[in-house]
N, C-alpha and C positions, 0 to 999 in steps of 0.2 A: 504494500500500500504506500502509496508515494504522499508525502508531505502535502501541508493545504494552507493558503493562510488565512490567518484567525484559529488555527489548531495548534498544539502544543509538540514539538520535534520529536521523538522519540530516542531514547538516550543511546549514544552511539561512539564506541571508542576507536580510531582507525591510526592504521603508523604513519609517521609526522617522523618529517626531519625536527629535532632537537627532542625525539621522544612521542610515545604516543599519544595523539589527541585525545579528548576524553570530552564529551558536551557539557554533561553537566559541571565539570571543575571552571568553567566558566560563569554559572549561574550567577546572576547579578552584572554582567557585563552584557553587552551586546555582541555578537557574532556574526560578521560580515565571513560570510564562505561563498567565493567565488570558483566556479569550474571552469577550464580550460583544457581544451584541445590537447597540447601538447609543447613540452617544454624546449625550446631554444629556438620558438618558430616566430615570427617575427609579431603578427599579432598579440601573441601570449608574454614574450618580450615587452611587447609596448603599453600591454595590461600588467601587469607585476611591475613594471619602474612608474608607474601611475600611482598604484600601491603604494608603491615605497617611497616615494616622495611626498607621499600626502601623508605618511603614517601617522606624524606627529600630532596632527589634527584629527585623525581616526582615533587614537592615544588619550585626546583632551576629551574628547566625546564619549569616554565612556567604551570602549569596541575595539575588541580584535579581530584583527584582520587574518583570514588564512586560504592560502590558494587552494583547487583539487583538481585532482587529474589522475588517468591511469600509469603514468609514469612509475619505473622503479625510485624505490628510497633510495637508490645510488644515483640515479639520475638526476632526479630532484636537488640533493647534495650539493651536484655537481652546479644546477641551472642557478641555485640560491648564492651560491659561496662565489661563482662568475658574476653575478649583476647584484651582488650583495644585498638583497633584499633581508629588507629588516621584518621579517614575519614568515610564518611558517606555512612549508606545503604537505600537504596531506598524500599520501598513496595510495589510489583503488584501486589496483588493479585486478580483483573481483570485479567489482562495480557496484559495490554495497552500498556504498551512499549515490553512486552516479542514479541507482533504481530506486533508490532511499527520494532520494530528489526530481527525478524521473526527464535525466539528461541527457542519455541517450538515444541520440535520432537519426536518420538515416538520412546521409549527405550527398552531398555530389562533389566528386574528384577530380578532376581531370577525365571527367565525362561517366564514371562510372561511381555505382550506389557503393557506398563504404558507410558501416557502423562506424557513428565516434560521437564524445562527446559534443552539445549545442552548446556554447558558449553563455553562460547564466552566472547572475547574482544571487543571492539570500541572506534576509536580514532576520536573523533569531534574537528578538528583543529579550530583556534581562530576564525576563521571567521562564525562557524558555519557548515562547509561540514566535512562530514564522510569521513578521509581520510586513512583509515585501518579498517580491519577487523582479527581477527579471529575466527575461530570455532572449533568446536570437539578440545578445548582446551585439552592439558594433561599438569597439574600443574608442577611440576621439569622442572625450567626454562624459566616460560615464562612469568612469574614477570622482568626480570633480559630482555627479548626479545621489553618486552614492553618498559622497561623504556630506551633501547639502541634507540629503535624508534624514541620515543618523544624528545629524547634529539637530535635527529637528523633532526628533523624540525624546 
């Protein structure tokens, strides 16, 4: 059953470079989790230093920030500690929370149907209920959409 907003997140621990995530040790915070494609690819590049540049103000707001994607935790390591992002990426490569969230969709490649993540927001207010969404993200701007958000709850 995939999440809903105005419903409460069901609690969920997944590996995380700097250690495993865990939802509820966040309670009382806001949680901004963003999914992504795939790391070192230029759109998800241009989404993570959007991230990380705005952290400070994600930080004052109350909200952590953490990217997701099916990438290895070696991968991720690698994409975080290269573009020094100051926040952490999570690992599905299950797709436990991609189904959790319900982000995977069927795209189009260089002309052919290919499974992968849609590019999406979620904002899990402190109490724990998802109380935003977005999808079929397009990056310019919407670092800058989210962090107007958050600062406005």
């Amino acid at each position: 059953m995939a999440v809903a907003v105005g419903k409460s997140v069901p609690e969920f621990t997944a590996a995380c470079t700097g250690g495993d995530f865990t939802l509820s040790a966040h309670q009382g915070s806001k949680v901004v989790l963003y999914f992504y494609p795939k790391d070192n690819t230029p759109g998800c590049t241009n989404e993570g230093t959007d991230f990380g540049e705005r952290i400070d103000r994600f930080r004052a707001a109350g909200t952590v920030v953490v990217g997701v994607s099916r990438d290895s935790l070696k991968s991720h390591e690698g994409f975080k500690s290269k573009l020094g992002f100051p926040f952490e990426l999570i690992s599905d490569p299950d797709e436990a929370l991609c189904t959790l969230f319900d982000v995977i969709k069927m795209k189009n490649m260089y002309g052919k149907q290919v499974r992968g993540i849609e590019r999406s927001t979620f904002v899990i207010g402190a109490d724990g209920t998802l109380v935003r969404e977005w999808r079929a993200v397009k990056v310019p701007g919407h670092v800058d959409e989210v962090l107007e958000f958050v600062q406005s709850i």
